[in-house]
C-alpha positions as CSV (number, residue, x, y, z in Angstrom):
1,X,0.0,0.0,0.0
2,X,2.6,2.8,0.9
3,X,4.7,1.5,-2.3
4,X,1.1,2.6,-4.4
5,X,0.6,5.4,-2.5
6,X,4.4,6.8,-3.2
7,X,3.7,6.0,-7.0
8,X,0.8,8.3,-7.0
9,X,2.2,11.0,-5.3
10,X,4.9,10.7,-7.7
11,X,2.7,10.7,-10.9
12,X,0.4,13.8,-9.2
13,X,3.3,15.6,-8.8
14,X,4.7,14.8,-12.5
15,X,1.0,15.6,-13.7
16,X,1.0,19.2,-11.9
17,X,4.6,19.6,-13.7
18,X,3.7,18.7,-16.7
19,X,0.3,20.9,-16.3
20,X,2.2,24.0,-14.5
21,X,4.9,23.9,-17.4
22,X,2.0,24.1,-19.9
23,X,0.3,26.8,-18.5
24,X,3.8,28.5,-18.4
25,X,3.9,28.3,-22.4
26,X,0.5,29.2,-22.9
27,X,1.2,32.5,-21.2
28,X,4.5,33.2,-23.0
29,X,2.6,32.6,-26.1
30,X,0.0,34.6,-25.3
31,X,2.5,37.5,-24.5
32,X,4.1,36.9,-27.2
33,X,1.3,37.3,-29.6
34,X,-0.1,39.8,-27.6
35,X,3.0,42.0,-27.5
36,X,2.9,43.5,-31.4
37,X,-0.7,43.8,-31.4
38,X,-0.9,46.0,-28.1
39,X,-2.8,43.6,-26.1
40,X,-1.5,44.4,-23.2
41,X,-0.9,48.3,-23.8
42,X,-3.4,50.7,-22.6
43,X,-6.0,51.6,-24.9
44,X,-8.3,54.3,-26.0
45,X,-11.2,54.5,-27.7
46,X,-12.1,56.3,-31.0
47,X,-15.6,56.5,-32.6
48,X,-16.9,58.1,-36.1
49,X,-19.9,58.1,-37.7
50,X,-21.1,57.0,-41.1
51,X,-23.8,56.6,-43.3
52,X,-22.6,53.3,-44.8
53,X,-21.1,50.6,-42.7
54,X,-20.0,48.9,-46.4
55,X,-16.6,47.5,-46.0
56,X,-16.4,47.8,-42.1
57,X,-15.8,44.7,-40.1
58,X,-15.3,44.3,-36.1
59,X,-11.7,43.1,-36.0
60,X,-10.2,45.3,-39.0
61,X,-7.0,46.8,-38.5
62,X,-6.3,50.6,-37.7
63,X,-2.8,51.8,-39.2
64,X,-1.4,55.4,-38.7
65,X,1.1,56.1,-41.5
66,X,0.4,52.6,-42.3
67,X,1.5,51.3,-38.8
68,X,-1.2,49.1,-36.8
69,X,-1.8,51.1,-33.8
70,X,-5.7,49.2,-33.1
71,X,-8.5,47.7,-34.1
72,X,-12.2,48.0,-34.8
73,X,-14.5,47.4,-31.9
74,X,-17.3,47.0,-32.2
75,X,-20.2,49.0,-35.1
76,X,-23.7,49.6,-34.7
77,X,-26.6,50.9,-35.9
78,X,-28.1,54.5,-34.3
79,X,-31.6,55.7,-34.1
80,X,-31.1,58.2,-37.1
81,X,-29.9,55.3,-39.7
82,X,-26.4,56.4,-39.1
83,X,-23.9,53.6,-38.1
84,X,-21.2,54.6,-35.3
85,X,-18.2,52.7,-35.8
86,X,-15.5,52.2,-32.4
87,X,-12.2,51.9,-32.6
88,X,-9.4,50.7,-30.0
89,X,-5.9,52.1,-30.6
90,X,-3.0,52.2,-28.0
91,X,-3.0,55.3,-26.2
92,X,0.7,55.8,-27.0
93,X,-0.4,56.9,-30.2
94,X,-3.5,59.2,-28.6
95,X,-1.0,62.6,-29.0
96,X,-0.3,61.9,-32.8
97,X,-4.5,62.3,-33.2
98,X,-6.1,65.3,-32.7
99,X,-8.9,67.2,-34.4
100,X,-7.7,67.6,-37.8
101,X,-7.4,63.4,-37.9
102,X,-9.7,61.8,-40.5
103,X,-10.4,57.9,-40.4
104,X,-10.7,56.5,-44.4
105,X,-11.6,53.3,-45.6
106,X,-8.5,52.2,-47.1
107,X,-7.1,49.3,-49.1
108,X,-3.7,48.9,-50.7
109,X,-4.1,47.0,-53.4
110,X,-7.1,43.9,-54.2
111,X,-5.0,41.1,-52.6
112,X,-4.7,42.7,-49.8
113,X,-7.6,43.3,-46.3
114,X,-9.1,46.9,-46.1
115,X,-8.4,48.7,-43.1
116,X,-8.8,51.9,-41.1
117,X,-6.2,54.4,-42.3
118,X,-5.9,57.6,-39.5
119,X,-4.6,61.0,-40.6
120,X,-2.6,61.9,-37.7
121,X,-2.8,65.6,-36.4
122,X,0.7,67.5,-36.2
123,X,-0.6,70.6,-35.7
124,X,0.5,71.8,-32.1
125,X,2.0,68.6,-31.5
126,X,4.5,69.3,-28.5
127,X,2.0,71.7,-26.8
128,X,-1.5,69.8,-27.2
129,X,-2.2,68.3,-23.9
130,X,-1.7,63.7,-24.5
131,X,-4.3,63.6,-21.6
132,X,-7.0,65.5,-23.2
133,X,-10.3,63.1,-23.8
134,X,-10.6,61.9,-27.7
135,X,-12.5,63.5,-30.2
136,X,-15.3,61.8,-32.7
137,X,-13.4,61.4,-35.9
138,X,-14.4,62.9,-39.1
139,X,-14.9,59.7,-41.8
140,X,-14.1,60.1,-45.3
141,X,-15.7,57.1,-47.1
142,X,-13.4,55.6,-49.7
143,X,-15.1,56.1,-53.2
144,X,-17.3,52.7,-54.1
145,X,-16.9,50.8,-57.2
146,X,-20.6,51.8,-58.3
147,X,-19.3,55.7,-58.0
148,X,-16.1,55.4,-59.5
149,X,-18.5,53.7,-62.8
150,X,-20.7,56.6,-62.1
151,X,-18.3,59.2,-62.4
152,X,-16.7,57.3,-65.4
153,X,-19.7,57.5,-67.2
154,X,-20.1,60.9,-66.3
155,X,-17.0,62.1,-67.6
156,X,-17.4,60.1,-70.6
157,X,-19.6,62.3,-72.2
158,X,-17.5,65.1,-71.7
159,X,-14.5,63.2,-72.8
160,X,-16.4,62.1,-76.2
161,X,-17.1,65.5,-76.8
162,X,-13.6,66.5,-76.4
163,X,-13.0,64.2,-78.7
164,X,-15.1,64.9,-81.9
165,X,-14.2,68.2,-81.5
166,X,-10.2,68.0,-81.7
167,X,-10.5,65.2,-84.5
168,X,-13.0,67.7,-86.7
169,X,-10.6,70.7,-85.9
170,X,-7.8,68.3,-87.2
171,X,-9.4,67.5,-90.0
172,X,-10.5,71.5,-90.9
173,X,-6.8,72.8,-89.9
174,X,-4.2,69.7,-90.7
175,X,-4.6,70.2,-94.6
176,X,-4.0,73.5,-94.5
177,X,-1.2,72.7,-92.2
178,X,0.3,70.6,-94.5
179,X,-0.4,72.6,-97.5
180,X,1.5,75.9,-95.6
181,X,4.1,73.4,-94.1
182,X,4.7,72.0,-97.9
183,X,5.3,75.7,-99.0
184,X,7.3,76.6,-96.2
185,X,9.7,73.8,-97.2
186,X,9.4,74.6,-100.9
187,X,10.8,77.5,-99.9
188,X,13.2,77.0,-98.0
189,X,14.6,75.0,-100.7
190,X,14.7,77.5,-103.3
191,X,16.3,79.6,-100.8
192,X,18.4,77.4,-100.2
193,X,19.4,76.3,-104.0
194,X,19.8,80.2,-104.4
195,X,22.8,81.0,-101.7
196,X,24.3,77.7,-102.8
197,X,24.5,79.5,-106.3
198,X,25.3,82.9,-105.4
199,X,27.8,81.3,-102.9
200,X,29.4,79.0,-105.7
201,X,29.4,81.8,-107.7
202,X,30.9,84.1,-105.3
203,X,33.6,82.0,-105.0
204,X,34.2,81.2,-108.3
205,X,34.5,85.0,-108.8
206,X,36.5,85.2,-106.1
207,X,39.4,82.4,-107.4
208,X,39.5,84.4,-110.9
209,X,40.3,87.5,-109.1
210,X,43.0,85.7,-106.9
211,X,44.7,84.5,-109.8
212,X,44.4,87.4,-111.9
213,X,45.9,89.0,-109.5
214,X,48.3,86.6,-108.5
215,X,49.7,85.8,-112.3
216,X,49.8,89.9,-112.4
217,X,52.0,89.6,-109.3
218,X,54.1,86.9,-110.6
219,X,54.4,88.9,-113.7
220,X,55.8,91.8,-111.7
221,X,58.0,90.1,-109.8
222,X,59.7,88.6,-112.9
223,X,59.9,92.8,-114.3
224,X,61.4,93.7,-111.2
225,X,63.6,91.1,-111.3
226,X,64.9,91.8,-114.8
227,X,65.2,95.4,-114.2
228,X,67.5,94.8,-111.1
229,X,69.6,92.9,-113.1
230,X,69.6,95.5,-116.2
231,X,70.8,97.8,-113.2
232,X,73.1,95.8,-111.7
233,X,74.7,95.5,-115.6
234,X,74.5,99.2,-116.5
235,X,76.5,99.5,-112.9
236,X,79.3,97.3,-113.7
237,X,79.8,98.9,-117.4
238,X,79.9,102.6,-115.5
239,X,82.5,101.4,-113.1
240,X,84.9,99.6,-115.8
241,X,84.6,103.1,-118.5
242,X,85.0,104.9,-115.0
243,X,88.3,102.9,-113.9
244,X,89.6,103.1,-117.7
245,X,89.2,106.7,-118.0
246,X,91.2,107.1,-114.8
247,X,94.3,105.5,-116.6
248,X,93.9,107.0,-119.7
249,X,97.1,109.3,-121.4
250,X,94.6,111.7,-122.3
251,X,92.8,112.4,-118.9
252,X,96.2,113.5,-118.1
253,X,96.9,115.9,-120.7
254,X,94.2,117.8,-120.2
255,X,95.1,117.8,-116.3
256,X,96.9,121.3,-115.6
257,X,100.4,121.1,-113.8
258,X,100.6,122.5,-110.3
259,X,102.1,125.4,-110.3
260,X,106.4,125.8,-109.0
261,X,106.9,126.6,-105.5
262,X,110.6,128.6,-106.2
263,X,111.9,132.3,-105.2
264,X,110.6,134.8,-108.1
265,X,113.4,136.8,-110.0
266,X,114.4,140.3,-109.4
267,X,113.2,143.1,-111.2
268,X,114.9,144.9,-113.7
269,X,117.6,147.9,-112.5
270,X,118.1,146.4,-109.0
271,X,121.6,145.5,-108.4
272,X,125.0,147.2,-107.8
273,X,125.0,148.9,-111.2
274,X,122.0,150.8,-110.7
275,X,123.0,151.7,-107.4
276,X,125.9,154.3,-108.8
């Protein structure tokens, strides 16, 4: 008996291990999951109105600057057919929202869930007071797919008329455009043609005169030249008659001796005779 009795006691006590560890991991797993949804943050409440509920579940996530910061509450319907919509969203977030937040009805593409997108409220940020009771949120419904078709069609009319009119006024104003474009490059052709004439002309002009007048000054040069050497002959020939004349008999005849440098003779009666 005490042998049975010590078994049990030992399998109890294995059972409450076995049941006190499980509890244990239940807990961290429920704080786990619990931790990056906010469970265990405090919350605060939010509420809107809206004429339409379409689209809003209980459950659907509320993102500031597409961050979760809550969830939908609870929605119900009021006395005056409006439908009142709460929201729970950690209250660390309560000084970002203030009363220029709007809730929207947002989705970010069709794969994805919508949610509840708030417009957070920097205005007076640092000075508005994060204790201050919430204020009813303005809701701007996201447009529907029936108003989005609706406004299509709409526009489409519009649009169509836009339409006929800018393919008549092509078809009144692109022939003449094309007829005044057509002459605009005629002539720019002939204009064209016409300096290419005048220039080619020009320049032919221009080389006759260059070698006109570079065969005249070719022609020059070659007079110049030969009258430098008739010159340089008539030159020589004057200094050869000039050095023969020099030693010539004849220059020297008709040279005039130097006169003699001796004493003059006395005049007549001077002497001893004449002195008695």
């Amino acid at each position: 008996m005490a042998s049975i009795r010590r078994r049990l006691r030992e399998s109890d006590l294995e059972h409450r291990g076995w049941l006190t560890g499980s509890l244990l991991l239940l807990v961290l797993l429920v704080a786990g999951m619990g931790a990056p949804r906010n469970w265990w943050s405090p919350r605060l409440e939010l509420s809107f109105r809206t004429y339409s509920a379409a689209g809003l579940k209980p459950g659907m996530a509320v993102m500031i600057s597409g961050y979760p910061v809550g969830q939908v509450q609870r929605i119900r319907l009021l006395n005056d057919a409006q439908v009142q919509v709460t929201l729970q969203v950690a209250k660390a977030q309560q000084p970002m929202i203030g009363p220029r937040s709007r809730a929207t009805l947002a989705q970010d593409s069709l794969l994805t869930s919508p949610y509840i997108a708030i417009t957070p409220d920097l205005h007076d940020l640092g000075r508005r007071d994060p204790g201050a009771p919430s204020e009813t949120l303005l809701y701007e419904p996201s447009p529907g797919m029936a108003s989005l078709i609706k406004d299509l069609a709409a526009s489409r009319v519009p649009l169509q008329q836009v339409m006929t009119s800018s393919a008549k006024l092509v078809e009144q104003r692109m022939p003449r455009t094309l007829d005044q474009l057509d002459r605009t490059l005629d002539s720019g052709e002939r204009l064209a043609n016409g300096l290419e004439r005048e220039l080619v002309g020009r320049a032919g002009r221009m080389q006759s005169g260059v070698d006109a007048a570079t065969g005249k000054l070719e022609t020059t040069l070659a007079s110049v030249q030969t009258t430098l050497g008739e010159i340089q002959a008539l030159a020589r020939s004057s200094n050869a008659l000039l050095q023969s004349l020099s030693r010539s008999w004849l220059l020297r005849l008709l040279d005039p001796a130097p006169p003699s440098s001796g004493p003059a003779p006395p005049p007549a009666g001077s002497g001893p005779a004449g002195g008695r």
